[in-house]
N, C-alpha and C positions, 0 to 999 in steps of 0.2 A: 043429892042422895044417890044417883045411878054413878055418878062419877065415883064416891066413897066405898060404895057397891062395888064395883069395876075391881077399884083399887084394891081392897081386901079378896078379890077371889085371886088378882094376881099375887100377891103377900103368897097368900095361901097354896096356889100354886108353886110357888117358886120355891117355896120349903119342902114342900112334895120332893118336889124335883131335884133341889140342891142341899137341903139341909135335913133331911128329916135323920135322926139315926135308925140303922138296926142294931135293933138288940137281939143275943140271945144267951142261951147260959153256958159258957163255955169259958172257965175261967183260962185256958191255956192257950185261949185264941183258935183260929182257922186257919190251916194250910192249903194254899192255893200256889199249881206251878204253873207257870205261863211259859213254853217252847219257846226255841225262835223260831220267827216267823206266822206267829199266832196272828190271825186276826181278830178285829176287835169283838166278832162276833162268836170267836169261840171261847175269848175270856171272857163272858157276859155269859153264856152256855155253863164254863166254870163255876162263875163266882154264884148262880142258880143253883147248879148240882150239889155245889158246899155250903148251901143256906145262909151264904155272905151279906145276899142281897133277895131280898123278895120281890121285887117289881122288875120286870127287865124294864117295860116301858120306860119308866123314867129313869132310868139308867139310861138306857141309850137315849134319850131326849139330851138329857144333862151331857152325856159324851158329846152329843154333835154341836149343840150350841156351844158347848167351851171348846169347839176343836180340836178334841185328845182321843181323837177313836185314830189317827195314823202313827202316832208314837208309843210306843208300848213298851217296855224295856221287859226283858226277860229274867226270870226267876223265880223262885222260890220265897211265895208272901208270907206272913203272916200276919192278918190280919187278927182285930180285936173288938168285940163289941159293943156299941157303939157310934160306929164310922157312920159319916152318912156318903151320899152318891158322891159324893164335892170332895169328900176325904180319899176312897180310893180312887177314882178319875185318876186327882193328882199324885197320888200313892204311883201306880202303876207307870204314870208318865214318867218319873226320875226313880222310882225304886226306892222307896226312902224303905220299905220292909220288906226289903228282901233279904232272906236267912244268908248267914255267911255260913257255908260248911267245912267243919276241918275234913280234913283228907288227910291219913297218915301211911304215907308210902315207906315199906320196911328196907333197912341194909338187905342188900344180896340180890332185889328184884330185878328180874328183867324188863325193857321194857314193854313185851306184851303182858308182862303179869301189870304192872302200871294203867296201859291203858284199862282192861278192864275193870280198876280199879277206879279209876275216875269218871267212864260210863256210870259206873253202880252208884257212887257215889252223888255225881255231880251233870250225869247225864250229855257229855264228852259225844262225839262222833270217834270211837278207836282206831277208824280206818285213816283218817285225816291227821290223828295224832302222833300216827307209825308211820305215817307217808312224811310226817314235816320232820320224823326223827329218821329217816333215813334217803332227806332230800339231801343233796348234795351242795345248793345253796344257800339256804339255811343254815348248814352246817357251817358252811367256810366263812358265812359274813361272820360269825360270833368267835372265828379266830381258832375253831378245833381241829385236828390235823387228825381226823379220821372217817370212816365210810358211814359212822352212825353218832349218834347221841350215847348207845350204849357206855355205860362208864361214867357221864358227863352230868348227870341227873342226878342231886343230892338228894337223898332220902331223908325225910323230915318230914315231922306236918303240916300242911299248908291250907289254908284257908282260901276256900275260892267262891265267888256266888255261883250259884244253878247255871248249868250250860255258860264257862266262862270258855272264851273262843282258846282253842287248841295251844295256838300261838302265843299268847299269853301265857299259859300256865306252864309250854316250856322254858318263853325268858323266865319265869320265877325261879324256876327249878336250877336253871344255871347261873344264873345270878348267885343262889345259893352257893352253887358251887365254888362260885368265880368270888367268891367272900370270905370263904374258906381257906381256900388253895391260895394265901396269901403271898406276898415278897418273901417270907422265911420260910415256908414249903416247897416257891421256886429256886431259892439259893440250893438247899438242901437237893434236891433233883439234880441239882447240874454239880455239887460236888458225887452225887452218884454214877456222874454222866452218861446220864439216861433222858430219853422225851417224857413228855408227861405220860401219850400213849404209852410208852412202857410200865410207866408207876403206876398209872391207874388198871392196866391190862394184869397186871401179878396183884395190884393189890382185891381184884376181883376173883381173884382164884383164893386167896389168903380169904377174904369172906366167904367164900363158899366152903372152903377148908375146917373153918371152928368158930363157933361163936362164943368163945370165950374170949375176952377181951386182952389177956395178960396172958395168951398164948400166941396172939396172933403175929407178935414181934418174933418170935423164935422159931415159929412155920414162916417168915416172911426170909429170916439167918437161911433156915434151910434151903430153902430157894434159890436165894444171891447166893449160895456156895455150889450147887449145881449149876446154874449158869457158868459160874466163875471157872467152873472144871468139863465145863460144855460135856456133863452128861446131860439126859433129856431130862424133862422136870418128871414125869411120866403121873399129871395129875386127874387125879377121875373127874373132877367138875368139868376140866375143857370138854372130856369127851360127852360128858351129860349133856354141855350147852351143842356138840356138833349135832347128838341125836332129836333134840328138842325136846320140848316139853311132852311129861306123861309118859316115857318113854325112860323103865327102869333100867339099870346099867347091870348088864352081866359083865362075865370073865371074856366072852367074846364078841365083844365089845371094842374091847381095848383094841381092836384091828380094824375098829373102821375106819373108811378113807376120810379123809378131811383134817385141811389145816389147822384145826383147831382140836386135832387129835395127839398130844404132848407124848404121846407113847409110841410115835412112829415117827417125829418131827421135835428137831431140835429147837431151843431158842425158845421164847415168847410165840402163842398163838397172833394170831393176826390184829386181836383188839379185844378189849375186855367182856368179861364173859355174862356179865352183871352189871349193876352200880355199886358198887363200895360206900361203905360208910366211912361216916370219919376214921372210925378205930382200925379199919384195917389199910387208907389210902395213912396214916401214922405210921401205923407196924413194917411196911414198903420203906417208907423214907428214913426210919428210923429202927432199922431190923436190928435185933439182939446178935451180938456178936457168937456164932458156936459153930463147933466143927461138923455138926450134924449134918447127915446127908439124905438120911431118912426115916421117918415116922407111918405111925400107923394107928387108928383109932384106941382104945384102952376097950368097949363095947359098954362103958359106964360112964362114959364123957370124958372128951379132953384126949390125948394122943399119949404114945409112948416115943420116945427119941433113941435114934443111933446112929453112931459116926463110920459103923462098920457093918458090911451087909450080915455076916454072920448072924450078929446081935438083934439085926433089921429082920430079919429068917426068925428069929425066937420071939421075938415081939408078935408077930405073927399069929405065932401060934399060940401065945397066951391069948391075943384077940376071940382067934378060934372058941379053943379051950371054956373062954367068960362066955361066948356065945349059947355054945351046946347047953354051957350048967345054967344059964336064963331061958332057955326053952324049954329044960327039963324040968324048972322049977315051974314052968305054966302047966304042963301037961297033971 
């Protein structure tokens, strides 16, 4: 009888401890993020605070007996009502619900606008992120011929778990790239006879230029006929990216010092100024053939074209002109 006895408090026990569920009402489940480098005492702290789990005790009993309080994988849970101690244990030890997050990084970003976009997102170290993009071997193992990542980062959504390591998410990012920028975008290049640096470096200025899709070949003509006639390109994004961010662009401006200032400096700036999207690293390799030499915004989207400065001077001033009559129309 004491043996039967015995027997049924450890049953009873052991469900406690290993099977019992919790429930509660929450049909859309609990989110619960585990850092790295959490220990197992503060994901226990968690899963308390988020009403995951109502016993610590037998929570950590059941962790140390199954030996799953040193492996912990990091992420972003959700958990679902239900689970008992035995379910997340092994949950947490391989990640089986950890959220996948998209992350949609836009054409034109730089990459500190990135980094803090995947901090926010995905909870990123930014400092770590901008040091591996502007390590020098990093760079050169993956075959890039320039001082940064700048450029090289395909913009697209990507899906990464909570806190995925830095390194990681920039092989995805050039992977992309290097998926894209196929055998028939390198042929094309070299009938331009140009580095990729160069195609990607103009085609960052051409995105910063317009976002219209079916303009960006014919700002890309302009360009390769400047070059061609080794006037300066003389365009406002380099000098945007030379002043850095948050830092609005006047007329005097246009004279500050640095390489990456096309209005005082002939040729391509040093490296590209952004990441380019596809549509405008296309419009590069595949510019609309015109004699254009110059453009200027229309102040209602999309640019006006001219092959003669004259006409380039009158454009101008229609710009103006649209301007004054949309602010007088606010007032």
């Amino acid at each position: 009888m004491v043996a039967v006895v015995f027997c049924l408090v450890v049953v009873v026990a052991a469900y406690a401890v290993f099977l019992m569920p919790y429930r509660y009402n929450d049909p859309n489940g609990k989110v619960v993020t585990i850092p790295k480098g959490a220990s197992f005492r503060s994901v226990v702290d968690s899963l308390i605070s988020s009403h995951i789990i109502r016993n610590r005790w037998t929570f950590q009993i059941a962790g140390r007996l199954l030996g799953y309080t040193k492996i912990i994988k990091t992420g972003k849970y959700l958990f679902v009502s239900g689970q008992s101690n035995l379910d997340i244990l092994k949950d947490i030890r391989v990640g089986k619900s950890r959220m996948i997050i998209p992350v949609t990084i836009p054409e034109g970003w730089r990459l500190e606008q990135m980094a803090r976009r995947y901090k926010h997102e995905i909870g990123i170290d930014p400092e770590k992120f901008l040091a591996l993009c502007n390590d020098s071997a990093f760079i050169h193992d993956r075959g890039i011929h320039g001082k940064s990542l700048e450029g090289y980062l395909m913009p697209d959504t990507y899906a990464f778990y909570w806190q995925t390591d830095e390194r990681e998410i920039l092989e995805r990012m050039l992977d992309g790239f290097k998926h894209f920028y196929n055998d028939t975008l390198l042929e094309q290049q070299r009938e331009l006879k140009a580095s990729q640096q160069e195609i990607l470096t103009l085609a960052s200025i051409v995105e910063a230029e317009s976002s219209i899709g079916d303009e960006r070949p014919v700002i890309a003509g302009v360009y390769w006929n400047r070059l061609k006639k080794r006037m300066r390109l003389e365009a406002d994004p380099t000098v945007q990216y030379a002043l850095g961010e948050g830092k609005k662009l006047n007329r005097q401006d246009l004279d500050f010092d640095s390489p990456y200032n096309t209005y005082r400096h002939y040729g391509l700036p040093p490296g590209p100024i952004n990441n380019p999207g596809k549509s405008s690293i296309r419009a590069v390799l595949f510019p609309q053939e015109n004699d254009y030499l110059y453009f200027v915004a229309t102040g209602v989207g999309g640019h006006r074209f001219a092959n003669k400065f004259v006409d380039h001077q009158k454009n101008i001033m229609k710009y103006h002109r649209m301007r004054r009559e949309m602010q007088d129309a606010l007032k």
